[in-house]
TORBAFI-639376 format. One record per residue: residue in one letter; x, y, z of N, C-alpha, C in turn. Coordinates in steps of 0.05 Angstrom, whole numbers, padded with zeros to 5 digits, always signed. Atoms other than C-alpha are relative to their C-alpha. Layout:
BEGIN
AXYZXYZXYZ...
//
This chain:
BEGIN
X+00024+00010+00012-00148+00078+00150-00007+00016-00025X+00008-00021+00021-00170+00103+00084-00033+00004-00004X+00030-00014-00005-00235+00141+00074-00019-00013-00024X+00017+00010+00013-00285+00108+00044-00027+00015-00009X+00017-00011+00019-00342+00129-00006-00030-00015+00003X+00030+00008-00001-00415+00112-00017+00003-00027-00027X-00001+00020+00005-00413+00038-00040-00024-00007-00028X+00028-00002+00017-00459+00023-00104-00002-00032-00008X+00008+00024+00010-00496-00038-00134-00017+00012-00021X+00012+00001+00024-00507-00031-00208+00002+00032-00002X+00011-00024-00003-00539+00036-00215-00001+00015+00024X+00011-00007-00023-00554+00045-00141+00019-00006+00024X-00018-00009-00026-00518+00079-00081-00005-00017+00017X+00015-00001-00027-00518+00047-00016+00009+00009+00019X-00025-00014-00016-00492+00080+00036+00004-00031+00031X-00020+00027-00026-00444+00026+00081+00002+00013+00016X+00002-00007-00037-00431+00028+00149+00026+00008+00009X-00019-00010-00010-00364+00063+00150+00005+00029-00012X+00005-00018+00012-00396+00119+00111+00005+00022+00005X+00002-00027-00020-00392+00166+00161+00016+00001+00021X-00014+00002-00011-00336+00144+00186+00010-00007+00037X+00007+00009-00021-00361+00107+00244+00009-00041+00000X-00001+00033+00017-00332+00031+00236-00013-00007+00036X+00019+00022-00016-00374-00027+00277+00020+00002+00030X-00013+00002-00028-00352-00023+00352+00023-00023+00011X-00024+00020-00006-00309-00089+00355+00029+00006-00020X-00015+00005+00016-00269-00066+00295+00038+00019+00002X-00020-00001-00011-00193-00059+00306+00011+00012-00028X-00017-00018+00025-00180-00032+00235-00025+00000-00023X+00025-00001+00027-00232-00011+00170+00014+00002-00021X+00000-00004+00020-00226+00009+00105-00020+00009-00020X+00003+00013+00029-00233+00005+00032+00013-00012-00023X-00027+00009+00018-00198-00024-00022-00017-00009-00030X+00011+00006+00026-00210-00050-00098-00023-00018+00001X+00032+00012-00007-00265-00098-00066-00011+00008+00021X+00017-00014-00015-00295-00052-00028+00011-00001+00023X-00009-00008-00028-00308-00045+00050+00005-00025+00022X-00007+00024-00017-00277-00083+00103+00012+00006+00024X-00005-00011-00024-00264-00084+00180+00006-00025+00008X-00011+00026-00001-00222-00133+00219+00004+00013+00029X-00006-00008-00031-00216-00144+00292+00024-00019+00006X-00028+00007-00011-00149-00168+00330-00008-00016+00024X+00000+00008-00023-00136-00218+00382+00027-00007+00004X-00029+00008-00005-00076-00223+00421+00016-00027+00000X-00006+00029+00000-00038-00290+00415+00027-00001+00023X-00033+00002+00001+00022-00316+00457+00017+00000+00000X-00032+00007+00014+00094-00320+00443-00013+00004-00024X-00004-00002+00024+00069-00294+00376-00020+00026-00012X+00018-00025+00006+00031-00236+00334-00024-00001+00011X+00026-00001-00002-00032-00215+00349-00015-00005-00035X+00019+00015+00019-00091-00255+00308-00021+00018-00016X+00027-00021+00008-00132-00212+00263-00006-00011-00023X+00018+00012+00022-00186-00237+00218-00011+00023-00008X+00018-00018+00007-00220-00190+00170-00025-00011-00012X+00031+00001+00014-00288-00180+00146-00005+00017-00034X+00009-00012+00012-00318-00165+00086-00027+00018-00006X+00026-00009-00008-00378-00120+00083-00021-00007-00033X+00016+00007+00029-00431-00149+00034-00030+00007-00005X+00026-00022+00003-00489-00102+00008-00025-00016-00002X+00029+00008+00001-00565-00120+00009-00002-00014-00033X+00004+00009+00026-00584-00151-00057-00016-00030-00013X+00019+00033+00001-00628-00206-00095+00019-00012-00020X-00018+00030+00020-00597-00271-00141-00016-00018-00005X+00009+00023-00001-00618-00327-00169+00005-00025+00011X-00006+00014-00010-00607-00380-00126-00003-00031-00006X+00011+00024+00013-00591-00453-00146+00008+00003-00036X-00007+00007+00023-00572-00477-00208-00009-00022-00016X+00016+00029+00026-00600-00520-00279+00021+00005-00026X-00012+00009+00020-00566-00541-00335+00031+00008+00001X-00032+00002-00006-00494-00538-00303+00012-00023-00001X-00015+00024-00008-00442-00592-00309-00006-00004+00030X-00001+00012-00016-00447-00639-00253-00018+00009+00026X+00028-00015-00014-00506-00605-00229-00016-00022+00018X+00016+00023-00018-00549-00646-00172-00031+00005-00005X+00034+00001+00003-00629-00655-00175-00002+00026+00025X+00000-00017-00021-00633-00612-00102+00010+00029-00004X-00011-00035+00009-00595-00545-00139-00024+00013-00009X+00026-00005+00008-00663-00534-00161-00022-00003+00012X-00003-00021+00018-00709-00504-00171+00016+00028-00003X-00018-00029-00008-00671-00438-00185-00025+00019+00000X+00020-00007-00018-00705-00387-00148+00015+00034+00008X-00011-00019-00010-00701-00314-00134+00000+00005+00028X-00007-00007-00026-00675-00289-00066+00005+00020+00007X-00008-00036-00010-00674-00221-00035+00013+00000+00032X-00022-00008-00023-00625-00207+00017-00010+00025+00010X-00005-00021-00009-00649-00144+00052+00010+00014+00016X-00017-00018-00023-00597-00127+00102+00029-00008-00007X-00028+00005+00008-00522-00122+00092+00008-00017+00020X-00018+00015-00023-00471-00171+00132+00022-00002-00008X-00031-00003+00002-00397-00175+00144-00004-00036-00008X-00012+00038+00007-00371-00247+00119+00036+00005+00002X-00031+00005-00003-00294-00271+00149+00003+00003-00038X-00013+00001+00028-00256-00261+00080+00018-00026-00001X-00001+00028+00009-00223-00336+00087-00012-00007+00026X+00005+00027-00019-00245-00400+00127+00010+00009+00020X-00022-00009-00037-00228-00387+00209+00023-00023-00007X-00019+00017+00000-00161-00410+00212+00003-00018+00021X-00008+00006-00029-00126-00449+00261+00009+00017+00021X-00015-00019-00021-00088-00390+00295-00028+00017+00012X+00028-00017-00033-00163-00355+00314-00007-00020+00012X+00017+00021-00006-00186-00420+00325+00010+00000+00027X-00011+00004-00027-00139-00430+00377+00004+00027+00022X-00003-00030-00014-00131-00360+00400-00026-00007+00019X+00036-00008-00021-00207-00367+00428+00000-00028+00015X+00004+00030-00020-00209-00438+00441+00020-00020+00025X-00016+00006-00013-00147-00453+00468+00027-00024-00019X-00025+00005+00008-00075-00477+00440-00006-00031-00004X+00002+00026-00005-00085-00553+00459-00025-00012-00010X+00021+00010+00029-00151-00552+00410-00009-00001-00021X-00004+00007+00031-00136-00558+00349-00003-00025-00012X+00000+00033+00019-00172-00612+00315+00004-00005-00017X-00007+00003+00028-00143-00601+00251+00026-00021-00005X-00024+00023+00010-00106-00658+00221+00029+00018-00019X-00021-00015+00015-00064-00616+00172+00003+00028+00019X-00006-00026-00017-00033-00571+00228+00020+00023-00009X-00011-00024+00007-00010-00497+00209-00017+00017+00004X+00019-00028-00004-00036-00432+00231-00012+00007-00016X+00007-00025+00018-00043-00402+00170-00020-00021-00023X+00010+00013+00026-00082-00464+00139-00038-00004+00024X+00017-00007-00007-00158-00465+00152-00011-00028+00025X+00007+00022-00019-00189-00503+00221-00013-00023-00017X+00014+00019+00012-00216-00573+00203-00010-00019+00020X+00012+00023-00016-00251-00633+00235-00014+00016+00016X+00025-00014-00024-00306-00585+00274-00030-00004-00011X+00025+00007-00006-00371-00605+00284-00015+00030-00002X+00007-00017+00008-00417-00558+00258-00018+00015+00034X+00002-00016-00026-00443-00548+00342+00019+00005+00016X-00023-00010-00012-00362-00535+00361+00000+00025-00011X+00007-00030+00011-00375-00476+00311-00015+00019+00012X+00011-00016-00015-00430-00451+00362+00022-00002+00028X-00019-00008-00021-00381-00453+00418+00019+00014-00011X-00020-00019+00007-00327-00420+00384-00011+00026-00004X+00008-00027+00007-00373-00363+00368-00005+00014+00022X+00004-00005-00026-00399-00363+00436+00022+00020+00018X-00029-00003-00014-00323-00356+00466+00004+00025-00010X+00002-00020+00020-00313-00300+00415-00015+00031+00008X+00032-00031-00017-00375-00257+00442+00017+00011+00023X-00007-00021-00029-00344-00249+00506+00025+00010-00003X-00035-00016+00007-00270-00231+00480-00003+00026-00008X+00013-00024+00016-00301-00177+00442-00024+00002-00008X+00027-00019-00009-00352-00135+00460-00011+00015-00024X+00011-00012+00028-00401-00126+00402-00004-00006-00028X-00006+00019+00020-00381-00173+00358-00016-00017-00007X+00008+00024+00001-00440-00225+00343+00015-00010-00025X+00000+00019+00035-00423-00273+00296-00016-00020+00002X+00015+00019+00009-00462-00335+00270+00017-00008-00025X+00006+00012+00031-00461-00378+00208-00017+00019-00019X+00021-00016+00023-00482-00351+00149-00019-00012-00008X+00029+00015+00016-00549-00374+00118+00009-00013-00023X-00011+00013+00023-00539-00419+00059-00004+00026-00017X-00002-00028+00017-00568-00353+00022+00025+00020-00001X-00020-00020-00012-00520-00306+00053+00021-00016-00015X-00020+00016+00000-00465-00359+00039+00001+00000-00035X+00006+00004+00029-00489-00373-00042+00011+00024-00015X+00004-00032+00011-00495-00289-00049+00027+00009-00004X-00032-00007-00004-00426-00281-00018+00016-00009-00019X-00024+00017+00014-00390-00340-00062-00010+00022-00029X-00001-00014+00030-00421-00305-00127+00011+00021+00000X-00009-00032+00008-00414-00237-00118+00001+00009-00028X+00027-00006+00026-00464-00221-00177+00016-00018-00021X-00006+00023+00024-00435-00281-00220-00022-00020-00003X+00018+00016-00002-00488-00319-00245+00010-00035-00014X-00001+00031+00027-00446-00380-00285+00011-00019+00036X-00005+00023-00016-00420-00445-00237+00019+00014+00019X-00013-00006-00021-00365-00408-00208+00006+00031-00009X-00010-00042+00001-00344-00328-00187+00026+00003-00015X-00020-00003+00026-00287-00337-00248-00016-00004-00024X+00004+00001+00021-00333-00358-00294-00019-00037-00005X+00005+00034+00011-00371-00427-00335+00021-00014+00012X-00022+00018-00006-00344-00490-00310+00005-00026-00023X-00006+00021+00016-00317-00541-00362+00013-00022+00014X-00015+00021-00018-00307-00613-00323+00019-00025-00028X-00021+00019+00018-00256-00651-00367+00009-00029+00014X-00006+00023-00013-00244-00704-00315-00014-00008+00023X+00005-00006-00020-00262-00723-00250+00004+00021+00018X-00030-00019-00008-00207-00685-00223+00000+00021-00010X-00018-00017+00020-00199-00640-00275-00021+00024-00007X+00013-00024-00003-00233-00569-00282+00013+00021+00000X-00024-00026+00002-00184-00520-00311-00010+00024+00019X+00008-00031-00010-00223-00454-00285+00007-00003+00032X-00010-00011-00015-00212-00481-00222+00025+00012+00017X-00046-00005-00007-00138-00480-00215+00001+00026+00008X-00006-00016-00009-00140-00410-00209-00012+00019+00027X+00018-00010-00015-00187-00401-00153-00006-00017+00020X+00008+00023-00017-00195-00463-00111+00018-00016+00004X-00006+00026-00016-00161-00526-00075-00020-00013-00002X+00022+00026-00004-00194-00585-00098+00017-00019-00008X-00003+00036+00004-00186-00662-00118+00020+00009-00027X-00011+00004+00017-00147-00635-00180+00028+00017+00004X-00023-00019-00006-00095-00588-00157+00012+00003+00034X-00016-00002-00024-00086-00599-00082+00022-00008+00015X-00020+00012-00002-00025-00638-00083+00021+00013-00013X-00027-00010+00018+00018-00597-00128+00013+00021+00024X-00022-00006-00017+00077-00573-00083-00007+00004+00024X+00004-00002-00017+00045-00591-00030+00021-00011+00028X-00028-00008-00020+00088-00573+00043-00011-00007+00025X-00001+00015-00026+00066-00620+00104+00006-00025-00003X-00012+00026-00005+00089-00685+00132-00025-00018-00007X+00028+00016-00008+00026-00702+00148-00020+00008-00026X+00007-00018+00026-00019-00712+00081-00017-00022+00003X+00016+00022-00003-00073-00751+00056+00010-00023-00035X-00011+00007+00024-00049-00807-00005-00030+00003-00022X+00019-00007+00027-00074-00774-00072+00003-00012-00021X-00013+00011+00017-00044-00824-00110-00030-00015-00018X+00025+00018+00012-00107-00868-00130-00024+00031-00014X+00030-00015+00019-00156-00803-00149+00003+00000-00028X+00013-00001+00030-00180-00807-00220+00004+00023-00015X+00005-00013+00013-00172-00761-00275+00011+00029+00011X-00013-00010-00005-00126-00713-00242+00009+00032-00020X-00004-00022+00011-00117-00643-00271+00027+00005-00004X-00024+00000+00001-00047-00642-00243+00010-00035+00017X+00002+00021-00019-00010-00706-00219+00013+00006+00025X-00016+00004-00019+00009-00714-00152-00007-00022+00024X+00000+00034-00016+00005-00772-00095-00005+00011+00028X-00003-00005-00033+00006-00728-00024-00018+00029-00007X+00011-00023-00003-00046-00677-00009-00021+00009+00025X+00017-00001-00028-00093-00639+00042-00005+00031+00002X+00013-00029+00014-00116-00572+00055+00023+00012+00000X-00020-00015+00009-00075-00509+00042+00006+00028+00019X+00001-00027-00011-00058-00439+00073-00023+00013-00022X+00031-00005+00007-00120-00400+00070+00021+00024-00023X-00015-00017+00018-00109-00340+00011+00018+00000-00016X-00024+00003+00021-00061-00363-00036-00017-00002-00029X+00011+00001+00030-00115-00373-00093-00020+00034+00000X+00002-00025+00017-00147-00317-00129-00040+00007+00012X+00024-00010-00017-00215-00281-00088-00022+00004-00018X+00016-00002+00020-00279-00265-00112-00003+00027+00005X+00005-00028-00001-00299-00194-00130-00002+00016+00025X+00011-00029-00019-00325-00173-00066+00037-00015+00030X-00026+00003-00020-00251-00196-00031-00003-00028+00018X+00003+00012-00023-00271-00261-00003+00019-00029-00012X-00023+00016+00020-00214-00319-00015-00012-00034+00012X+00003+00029-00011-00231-00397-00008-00025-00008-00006X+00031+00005-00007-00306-00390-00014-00002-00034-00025X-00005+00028+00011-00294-00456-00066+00025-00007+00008X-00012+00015-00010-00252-00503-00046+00020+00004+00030X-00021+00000-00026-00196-00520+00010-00009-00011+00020X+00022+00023-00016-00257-00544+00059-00031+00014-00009X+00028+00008+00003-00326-00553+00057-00015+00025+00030X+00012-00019-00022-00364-00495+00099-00028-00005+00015X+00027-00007-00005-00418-00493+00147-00020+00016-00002X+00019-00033-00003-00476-00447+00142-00019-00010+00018X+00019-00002-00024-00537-00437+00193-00015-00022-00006X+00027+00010+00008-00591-00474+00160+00001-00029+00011X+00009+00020+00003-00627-00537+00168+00005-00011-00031X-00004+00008+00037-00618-00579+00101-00028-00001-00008X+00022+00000+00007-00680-00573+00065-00006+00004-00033X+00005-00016+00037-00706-00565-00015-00015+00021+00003X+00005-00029+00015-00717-00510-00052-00032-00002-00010X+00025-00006+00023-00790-00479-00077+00009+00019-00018X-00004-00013+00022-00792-00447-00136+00001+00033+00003X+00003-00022-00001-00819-00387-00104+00018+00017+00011X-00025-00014-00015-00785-00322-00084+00002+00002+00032X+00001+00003-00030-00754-00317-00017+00009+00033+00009X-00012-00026-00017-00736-00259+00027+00016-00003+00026X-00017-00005-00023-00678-00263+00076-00006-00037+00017X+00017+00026-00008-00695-00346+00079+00031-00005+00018X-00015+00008-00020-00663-00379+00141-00004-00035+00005X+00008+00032+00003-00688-00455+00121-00022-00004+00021X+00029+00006-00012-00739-00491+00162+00018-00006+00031X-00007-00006-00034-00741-00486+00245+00018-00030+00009X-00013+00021-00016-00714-00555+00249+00006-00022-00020X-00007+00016+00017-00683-00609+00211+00020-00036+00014X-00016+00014-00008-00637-00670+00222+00033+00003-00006X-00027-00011+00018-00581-00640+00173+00009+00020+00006X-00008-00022+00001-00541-00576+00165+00010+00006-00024X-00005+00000+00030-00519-00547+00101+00033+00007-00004X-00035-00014+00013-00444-00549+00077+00001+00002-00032X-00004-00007+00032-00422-00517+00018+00028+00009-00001X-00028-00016+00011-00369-00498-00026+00029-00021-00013X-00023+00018+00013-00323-00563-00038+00020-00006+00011X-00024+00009-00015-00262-00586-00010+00027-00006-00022X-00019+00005+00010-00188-00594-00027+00002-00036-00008X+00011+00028+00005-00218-00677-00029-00025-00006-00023X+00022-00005+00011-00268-00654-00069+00003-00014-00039X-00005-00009+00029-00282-00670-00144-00006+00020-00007X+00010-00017+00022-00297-00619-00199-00021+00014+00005X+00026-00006+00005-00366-00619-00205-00011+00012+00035X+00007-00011-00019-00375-00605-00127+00010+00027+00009X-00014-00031-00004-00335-00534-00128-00010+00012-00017X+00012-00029+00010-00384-00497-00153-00018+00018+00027X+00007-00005-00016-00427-00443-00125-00035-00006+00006X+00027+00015-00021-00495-00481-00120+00008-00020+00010X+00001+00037+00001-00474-00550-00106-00008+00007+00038X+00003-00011-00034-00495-00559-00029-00011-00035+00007X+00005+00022-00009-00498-00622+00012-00011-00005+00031X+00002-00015-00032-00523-00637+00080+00013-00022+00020X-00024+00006-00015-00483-00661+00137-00023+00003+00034X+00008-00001-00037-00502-00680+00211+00023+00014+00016X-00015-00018-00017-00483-00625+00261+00018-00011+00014X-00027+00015-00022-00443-00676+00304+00026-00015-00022X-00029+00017+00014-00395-00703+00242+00018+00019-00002X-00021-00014+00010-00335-00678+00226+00024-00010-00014X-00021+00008+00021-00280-00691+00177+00025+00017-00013X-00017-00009-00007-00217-00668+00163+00001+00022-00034X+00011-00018+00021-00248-00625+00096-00022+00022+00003X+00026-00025-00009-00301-00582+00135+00016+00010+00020X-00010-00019-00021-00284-00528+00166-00030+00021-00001X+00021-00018+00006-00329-00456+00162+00013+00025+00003X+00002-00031+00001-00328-00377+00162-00019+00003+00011X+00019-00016-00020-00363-00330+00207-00021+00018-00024X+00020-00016+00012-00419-00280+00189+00000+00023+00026X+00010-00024-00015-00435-00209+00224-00029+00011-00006X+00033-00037+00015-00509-00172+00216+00009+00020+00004X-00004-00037-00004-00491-00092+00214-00022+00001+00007X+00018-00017-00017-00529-00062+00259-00009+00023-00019X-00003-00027+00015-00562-00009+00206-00013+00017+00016
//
C-alpha cells in the first residue's frame, strides 16, 4: 500500500480517512495515486479471479450546480445553484460491472443484453439496485453503500470543472458528433467504432455520426480517459442512477440536498453509449421510473466515511 498524505482542496488541507493509516473496515486494499485516495474491496468469484471494485474517496466541497447557456442545455438544468457537500464519500470508480453484479447476485442474473464481465451491468431497475446493495451488506461487513445523490453524483462527474464536461467546453457539431467527447465517453457518436460483440444494437440509421459505424452497444468499463479525481465512465457508456426523487431546482443554496421525500421519478444521469451529444454532459439529468429498465442504464455505488 503506499502511504498517503494530507489531501488538499485549493488552498485547504483535509485530512482523509487513510491519514492515519487506518483504511475503512471493508477495505481489501488502499492507497494513493495521481488522483488521489482510494480503497477497494474483493469478492471471491468461481472458476475465476476474485472481483474487486475500487472506490474513490471524494472530499467535502461546494459547486455550482446545473447549468445555463450550454449547448444543448434543457430548461430543468436550471437554475444554477450553489451546493455544499459537507461530508466526504467513496464513489465506485466505473459503473458496477457485470462480474460484481453477478458475484453478489448470482451467475444466472445477468440482465445485461451486451454480455461481458468487464462491460458495465445494464437493464436494472433502479429498485434491483436496492437489492444488490442490500446482498452486498451482508458479504461485507461495514460496507454501506447506496446511490449517490444527484449532488454527490454532479460533484463527482466534475471534479471542480465548471464547463459541460470534466475535459472541458462542449462543441456539438452534429447530433452524433461532439469531438471532446471521443476522448472521454461512449456515446451515439463513437460507440460503434471497433466495436467486439455479436450481440449489438443497429447504429446504422443515427444521424450526424462523429465516426461511422452500423453495430454498437455499451463498452468495457475504463478504456476512456477519467476525470481528475480517478473516476472513469461518469459520461457516457450507460445512463446512472442516483438516490433522488426527480424534482426542479431553486435557485437557492443547498446543503448536502437529498431531493424531496417522495416523488414518482428517479434521477439518471450522465448519458449513454445510445445517447446523443448534447445529453453527455455533466448537468443534463432526466428522470426515469424506478421499475424501467433499458439496456443503457446501469449505476455506481456510493459509500459515507464514517468521519
Amino acid at each position: 500500500m503506499s502511504q498517503p498524505v494530507l489531501a488538499t482542496q485549493g488552498p485547504i488541507a483535509i485530512r482523509h480517512p487513510i491519514a492515519d493509516g487506518c483504511p475503512p473496515p471493508w477495505a481489501s486494499g488502499w492507497g494513493q495515486d495521481q488522483y488521489g485516495i482510494f480503497a477497494q474491496f474483493s469478492l471471491p468469484a468461481e472458476d475465476r479471479d476474485w472481483v474487486t471494485q475500487r472506490l474513490r474517496w471524494i472530499p467535502p466541497g461546494s459547486f455550482q450546480m446545473g447549468a445555463e447557456n450550454e449547448p444543448g442545455r434543457d430548461d430543468d438544468e436550471g437554475p444554477v445553484h450553489t451546493v455544499q457537500l459537507t461530508r466526504s464519500f467513496w464513489l465506485f470508480d466505473t459503473p458496477c460491472t457485470q462480474a460484481l453484479w453477478m458475484r453478489v447476485m448470482g451467475e444466472e442474473k445477468n440482465p445485461s443484453r451486451f454480455v461481458d464481465p468487464q462491460r458495465p451491468v445494464e437493464n436494472v431497475t433502479w429498485d434491483e439496485t436496492q437489492e444488490f446493495m442490500e446482498r452486498i451488506h451482508m458479504l461485507i461487513p461495514g460496507l454501506q453503500l447506496r446511490l449517490p445523490t444527484e449532488a454527490e453524483w454532479e460533484f463527482g462527474c466534475r471534479a471542480g470543472v465548471t464547463e459541460a464536461t470534466y475535459a472541458g467546453p462542449i462543441e456539438i457539431l452534429g447530433e452524433n458528433n461532439a469531438p471532446i467527447l471521443d476522448h472521454i465517453a461512449w456515446y451515439g457518436g463513437n460507440s460503434g467504432v471497433d466495436y467486439d460483440l455479436e450481440e449489438h444494437h443497429d447504429s446504422s440509421g443515427w444521424a450526424q455520426k462523429q465516426y461511422d459505424h452500423t453495430r454498437a452497444g455499451t463498452r468495457k468499463v475504463a478504456l476512456k480517459r477519467p476525470n481528475a479525481w480517478g473516476l472513469y465512465d461518469m459520461l457516457g457508456n450507460v445512463w446512472e442512477w442516483c438516490q433522488d426523487w426527480y424534482a426542479g431546482y431553486s435557485a437557492d443554496p443547498q446543503y448536502d440536498p437529498c431531493g424531496p421525500p417522495e416523488g414518482r421519478y428517479r434521477v439518471l444521469r450522465g448519458g449513454s453509449w445510445f445517447g446523443d451529444a448534447r445529453l453527455v454532459r455533466s448537468a443534463y439529468r432526466i428522470p426515469a421510473h424506478p421499475g424501467s429498465r433499458d439496456a443503457y442504464v446501469g449505476f455506481r455505488c456510493a459509500a459515507v466515511q464514517a468521519d
